[in-house]
C-alpha positions in Angstrom: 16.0 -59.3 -24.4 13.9 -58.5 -21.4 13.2 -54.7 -20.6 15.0 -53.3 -17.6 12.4 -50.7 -16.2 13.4 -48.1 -13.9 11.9 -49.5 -10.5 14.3 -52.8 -10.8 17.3 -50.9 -11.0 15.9 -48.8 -8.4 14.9 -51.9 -6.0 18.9 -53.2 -6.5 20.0 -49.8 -5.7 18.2 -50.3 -2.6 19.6 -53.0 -1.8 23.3 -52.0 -2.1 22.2 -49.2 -0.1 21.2 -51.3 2.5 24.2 -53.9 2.5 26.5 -50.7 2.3 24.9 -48.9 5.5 24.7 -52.4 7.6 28.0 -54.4 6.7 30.3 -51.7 7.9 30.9 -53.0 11.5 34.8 -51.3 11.7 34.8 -48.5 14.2 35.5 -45.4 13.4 39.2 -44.1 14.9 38.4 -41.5 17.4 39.2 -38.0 16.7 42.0 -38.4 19.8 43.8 -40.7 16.9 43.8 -38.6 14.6 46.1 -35.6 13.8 49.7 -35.2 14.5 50.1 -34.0 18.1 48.8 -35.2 21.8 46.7 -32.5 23.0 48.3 -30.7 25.6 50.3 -28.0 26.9 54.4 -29.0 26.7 57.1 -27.3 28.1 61.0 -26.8 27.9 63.5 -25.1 29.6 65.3 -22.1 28.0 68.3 -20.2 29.2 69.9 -17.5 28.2 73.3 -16.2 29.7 72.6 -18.3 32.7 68.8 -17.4 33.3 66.1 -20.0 32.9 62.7 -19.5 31.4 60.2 -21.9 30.1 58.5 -21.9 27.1 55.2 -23.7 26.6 53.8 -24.9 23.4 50.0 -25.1 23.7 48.8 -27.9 20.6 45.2 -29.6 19.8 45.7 -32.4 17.8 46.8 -31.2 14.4 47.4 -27.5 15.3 49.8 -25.3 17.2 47.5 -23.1 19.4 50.0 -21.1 21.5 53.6 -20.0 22.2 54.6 -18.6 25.6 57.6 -18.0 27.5 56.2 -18.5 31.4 58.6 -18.0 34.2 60.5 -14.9 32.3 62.3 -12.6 34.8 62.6 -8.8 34.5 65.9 -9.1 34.2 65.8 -11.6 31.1 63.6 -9.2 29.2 65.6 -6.0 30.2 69.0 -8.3 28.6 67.1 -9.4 25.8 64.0 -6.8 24.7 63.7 -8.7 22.0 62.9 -11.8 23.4 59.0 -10.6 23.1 59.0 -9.7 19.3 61.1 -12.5 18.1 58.6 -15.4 19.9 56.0 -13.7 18.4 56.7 -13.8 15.1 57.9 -17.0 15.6 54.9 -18.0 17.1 52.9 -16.6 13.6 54.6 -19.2 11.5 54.9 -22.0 13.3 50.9 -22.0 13.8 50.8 -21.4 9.9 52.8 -24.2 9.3 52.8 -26.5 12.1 56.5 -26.8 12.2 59.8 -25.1 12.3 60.5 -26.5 9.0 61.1 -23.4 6.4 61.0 -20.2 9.5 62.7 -16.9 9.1 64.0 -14.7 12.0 65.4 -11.1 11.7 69.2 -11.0 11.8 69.0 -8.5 14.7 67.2 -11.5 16.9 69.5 -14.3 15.4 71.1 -15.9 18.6 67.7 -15.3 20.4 65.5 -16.7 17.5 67.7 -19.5 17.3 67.5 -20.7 21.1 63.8 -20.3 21.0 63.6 -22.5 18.0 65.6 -25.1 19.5 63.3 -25.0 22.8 59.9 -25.0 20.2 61.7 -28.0 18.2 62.0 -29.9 21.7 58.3 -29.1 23.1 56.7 -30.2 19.7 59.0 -33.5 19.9 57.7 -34.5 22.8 54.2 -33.6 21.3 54.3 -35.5 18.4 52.5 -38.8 18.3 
């Protein structure tokens, strides 16, 4: 049987190398494509004993960035002090997990986390791709 010497193999090698690099003429889906969310800043209405906040959900395009409540009257954090503390730490696990899926919420906040889960639930709906 003939010998099969190093430089042959190497020479095919090559030559899959080659074929491999220049045959691939499928683009590439852009990193806009990619991920879960739309980029963007999305926002829904919140209200609270008849006072109406917004709450915007800042996401890139496979991460929460930010939770906010814009628009939030004195009056709204004077009835509800902890409006503040409960976003907050319901802003820390949603941008751990990307969701509302799985959350806890103290007991003392329980009517107040629950309303700003439903407006995060609705702003990352209409982020979703």
């Amino acid at each position: 049987p003939p010998d099969i010497t190093l430089s042959s193999s190497s020479a095919a090698s090559d030559v899959y190398k080659r074929q491999h690099i220049t045959s691939g003429t499928r683009k590439m889906p852009d990193e806009a494509s990619l991920g879960t969310f739309n980029p963007g800043v999305y926002t829904t209405s919140v209200t609270l004993s008849g006072n109406t906040m917004e709450l915007a959900v800042t996401v890139d395009s496979d991460i929460v960035k930010s939770i906010r409540l814009v628009n939030t009257s004195e009056t709204v954090e004077t009835m509800y002090p902890l409006i503040s503390s409960s976003l907050e730490a319901l802003e820390k696990q949603v941008r751990e997990k990307g969701s509302t899926d799985g959350i806890t919420y103290s007991a003392d906040a329980k009517y107040t986390s629950l309303v700003l889960i439903n407006a995060i639930d609705t702003a990352l709906d209409k982020a979703k791709k």
